[in-house]
C-alpha positions as a Markdown table, in Angstrom:
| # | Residue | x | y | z |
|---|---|---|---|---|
| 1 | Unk | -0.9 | -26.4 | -1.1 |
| 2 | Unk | 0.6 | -23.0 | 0.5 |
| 3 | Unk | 3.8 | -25.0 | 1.2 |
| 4 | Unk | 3.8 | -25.7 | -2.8 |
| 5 | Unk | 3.5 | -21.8 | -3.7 |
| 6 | Unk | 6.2 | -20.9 | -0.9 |
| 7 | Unk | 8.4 | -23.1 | -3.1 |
| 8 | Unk | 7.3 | -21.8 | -5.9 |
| 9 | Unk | 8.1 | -18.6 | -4.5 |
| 10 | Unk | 11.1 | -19.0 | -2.6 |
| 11 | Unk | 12.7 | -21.0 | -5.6 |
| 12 | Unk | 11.5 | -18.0 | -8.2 |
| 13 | Unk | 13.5 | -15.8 | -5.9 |
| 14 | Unk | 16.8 | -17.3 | -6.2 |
| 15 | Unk | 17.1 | -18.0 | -9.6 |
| 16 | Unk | 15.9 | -14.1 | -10.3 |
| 17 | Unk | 18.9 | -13.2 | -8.4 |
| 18 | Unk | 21.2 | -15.4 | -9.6 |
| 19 | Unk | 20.3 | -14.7 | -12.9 |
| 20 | Unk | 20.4 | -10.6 | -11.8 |
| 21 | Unk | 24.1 | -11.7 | -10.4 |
| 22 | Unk | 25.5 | -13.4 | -13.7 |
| 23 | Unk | 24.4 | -10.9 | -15.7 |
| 24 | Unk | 25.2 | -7.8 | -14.0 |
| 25 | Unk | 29.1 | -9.4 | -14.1 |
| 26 | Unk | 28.6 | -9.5 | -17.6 |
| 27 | Unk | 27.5 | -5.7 | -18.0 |
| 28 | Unk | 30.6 | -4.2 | -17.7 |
| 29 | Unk | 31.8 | -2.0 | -15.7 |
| 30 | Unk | 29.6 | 0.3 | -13.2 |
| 31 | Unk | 28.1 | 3.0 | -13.9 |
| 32 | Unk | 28.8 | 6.5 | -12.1 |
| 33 | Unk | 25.6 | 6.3 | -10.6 |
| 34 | Unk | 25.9 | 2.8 | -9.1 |
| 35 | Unk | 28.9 | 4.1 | -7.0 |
| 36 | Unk | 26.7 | 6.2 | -5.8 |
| 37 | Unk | 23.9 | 4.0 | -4.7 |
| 38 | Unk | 26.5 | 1.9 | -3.1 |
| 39 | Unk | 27.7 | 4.4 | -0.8 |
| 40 | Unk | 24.5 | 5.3 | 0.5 |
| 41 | Unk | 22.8 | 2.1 | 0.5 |
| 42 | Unk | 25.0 | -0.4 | 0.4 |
| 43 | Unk | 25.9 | -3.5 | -1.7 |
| 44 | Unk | 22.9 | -4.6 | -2.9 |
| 45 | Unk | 22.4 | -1.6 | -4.6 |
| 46 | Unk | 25.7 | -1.8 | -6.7 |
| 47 | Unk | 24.4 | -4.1 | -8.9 |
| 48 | Unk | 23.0 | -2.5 | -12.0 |
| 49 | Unk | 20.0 | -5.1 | -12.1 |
| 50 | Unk | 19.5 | -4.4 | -8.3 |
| 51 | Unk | 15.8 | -2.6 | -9.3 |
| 52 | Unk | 14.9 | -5.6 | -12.0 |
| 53 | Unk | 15.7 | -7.9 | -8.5 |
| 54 | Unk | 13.9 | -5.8 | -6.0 |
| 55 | Unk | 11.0 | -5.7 | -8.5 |
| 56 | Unk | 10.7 | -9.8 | -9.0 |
| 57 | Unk | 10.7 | -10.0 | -5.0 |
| 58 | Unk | 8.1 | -7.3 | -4.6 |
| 59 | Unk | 6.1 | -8.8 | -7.2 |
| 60 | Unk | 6.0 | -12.0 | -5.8 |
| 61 | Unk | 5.2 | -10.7 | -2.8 |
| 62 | Unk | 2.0 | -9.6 | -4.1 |
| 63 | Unk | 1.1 | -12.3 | -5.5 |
| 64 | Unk | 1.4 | -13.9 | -2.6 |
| 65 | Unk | -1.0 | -11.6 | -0.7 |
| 66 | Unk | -3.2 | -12.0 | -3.8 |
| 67 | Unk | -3.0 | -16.0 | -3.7 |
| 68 | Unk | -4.0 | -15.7 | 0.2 |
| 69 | Unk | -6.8 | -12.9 | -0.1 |
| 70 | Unk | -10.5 | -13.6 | -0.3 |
| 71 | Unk | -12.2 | -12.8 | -3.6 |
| 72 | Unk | -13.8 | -9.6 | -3.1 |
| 73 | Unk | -10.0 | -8.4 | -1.5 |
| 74 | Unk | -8.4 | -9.7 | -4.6 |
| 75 | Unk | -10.8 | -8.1 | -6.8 |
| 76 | Unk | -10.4 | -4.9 | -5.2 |
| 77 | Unk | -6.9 | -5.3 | -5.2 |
| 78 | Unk | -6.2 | -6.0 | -8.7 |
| 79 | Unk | -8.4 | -3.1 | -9.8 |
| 80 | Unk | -5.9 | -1.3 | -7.2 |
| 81 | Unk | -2.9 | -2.0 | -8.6 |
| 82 | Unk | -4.2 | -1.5 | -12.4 |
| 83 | Unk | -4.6 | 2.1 | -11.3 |
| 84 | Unk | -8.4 | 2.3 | -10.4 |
| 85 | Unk | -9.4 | 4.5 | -7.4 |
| 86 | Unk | -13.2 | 4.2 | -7.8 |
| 87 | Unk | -13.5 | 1.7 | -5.4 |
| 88 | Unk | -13.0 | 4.8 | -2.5 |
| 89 | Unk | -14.8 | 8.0 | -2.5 |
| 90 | Unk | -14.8 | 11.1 | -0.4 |
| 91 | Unk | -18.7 | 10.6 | 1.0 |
| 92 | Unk | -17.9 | 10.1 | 4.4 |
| 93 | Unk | -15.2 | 12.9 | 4.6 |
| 94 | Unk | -17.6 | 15.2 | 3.2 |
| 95 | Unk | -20.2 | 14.2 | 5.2 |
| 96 | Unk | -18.0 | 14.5 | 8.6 |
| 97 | Unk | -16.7 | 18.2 | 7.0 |
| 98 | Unk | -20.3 | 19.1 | 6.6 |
| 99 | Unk | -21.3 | 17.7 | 10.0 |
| 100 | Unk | -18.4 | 19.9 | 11.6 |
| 101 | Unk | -19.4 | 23.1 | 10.0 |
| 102 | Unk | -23.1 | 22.6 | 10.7 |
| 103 | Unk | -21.9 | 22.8 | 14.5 |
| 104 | Unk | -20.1 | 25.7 | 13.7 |
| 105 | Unk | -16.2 | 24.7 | 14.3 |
| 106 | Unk | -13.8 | 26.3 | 12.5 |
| 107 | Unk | -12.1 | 23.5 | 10.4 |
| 108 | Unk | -8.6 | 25.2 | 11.1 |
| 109 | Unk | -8.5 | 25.7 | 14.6 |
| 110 | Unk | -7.5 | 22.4 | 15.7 |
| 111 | Unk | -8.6 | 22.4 | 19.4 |
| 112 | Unk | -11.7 | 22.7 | 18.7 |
| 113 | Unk | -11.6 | 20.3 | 15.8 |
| 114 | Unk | -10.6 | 17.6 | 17.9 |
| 115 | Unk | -13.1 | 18.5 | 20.9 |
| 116 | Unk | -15.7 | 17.9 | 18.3 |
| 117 | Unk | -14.2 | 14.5 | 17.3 |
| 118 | Unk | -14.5 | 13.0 | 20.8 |
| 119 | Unk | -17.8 | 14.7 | 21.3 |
| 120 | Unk | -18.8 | 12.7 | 17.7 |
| 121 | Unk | -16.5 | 9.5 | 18.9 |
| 122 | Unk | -19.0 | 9.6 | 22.1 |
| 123 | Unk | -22.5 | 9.7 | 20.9 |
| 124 | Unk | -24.2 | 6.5 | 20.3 |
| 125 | Unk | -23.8 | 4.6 | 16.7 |
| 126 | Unk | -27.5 | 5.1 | 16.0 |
| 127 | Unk | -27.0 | 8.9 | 16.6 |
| 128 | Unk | -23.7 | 8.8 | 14.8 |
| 129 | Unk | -25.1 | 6.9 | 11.9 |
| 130 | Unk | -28.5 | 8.9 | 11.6 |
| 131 | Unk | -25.5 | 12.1 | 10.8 |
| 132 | Unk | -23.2 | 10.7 | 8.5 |
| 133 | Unk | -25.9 | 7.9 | 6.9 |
| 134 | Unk | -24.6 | 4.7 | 7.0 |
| 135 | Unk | -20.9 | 4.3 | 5.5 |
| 136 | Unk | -19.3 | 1.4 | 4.5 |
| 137 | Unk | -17.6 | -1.3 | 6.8 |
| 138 | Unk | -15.0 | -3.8 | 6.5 |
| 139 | Unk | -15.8 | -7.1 | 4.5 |
């Protein structure tokens, strides 16, 4: 089945750039700007479809990752890419800012900022987790 969708994918990928190709020949010429492009990043970038290409290829390229992913990944994912930050929240910055200030360190004097953080790295999880409350893991 994944050798199917790498088809699928790899034969997407050429015809979006050889359609890009036949019709950027068919623009006219350049504009300004693509001189430009081409001087600082070379030939690819000449084309006037270059970004409609680089898009296809990034969007399959998602896709891909999506196709391979897990549910709950693709579910978070998706609500990524549609814009949706909800899924993260500051609690266990806050909590961590709070827990530093409680122990008096000055949050912009960095020595003693990063002191605290291996003493904190150090304790025991039980000890770390009874100050921050439990916070989220991976999966």
């Amino acid at each position: 089945m994944v050798r199917v969708v790498l088809l699928g994918i790899v034969s997407g990928l050429v015809l979006v750039l050889a359609l890009a190709y036949v019709v950027s020949g068919s623009v006219g010429p350049n504009p300004p700007a693509a001189d430009v492009c081409a001087e600082v990043a070379g030939p690819l970038l000449d084309e006037p479809l270059a970004g409609v290409t680089l898009n296809s290829f990034f969007s399959a390229l998602i896709l891909f990752v999506q196709y391979m992913s897990d549910f709950s990944d693709l579910y978070r994912t998706v609500r990524w890419l549609m814009g949706d930050l909800d899924t993260g929240s500051f609690g266990p910055a806050k909590a961590i800012g709070n827990a530093m200030l409680a122990d008096g360190i000055d949050p912009l004097d960095q020595e003693s900022v990063d002191r605290w953080i291996e003493d904190f790295n150090g304790r025991p999880i039980d000890e770390r987790d009874a100050l921050l409350g439990r916070l989220p893991g991976p999966g």
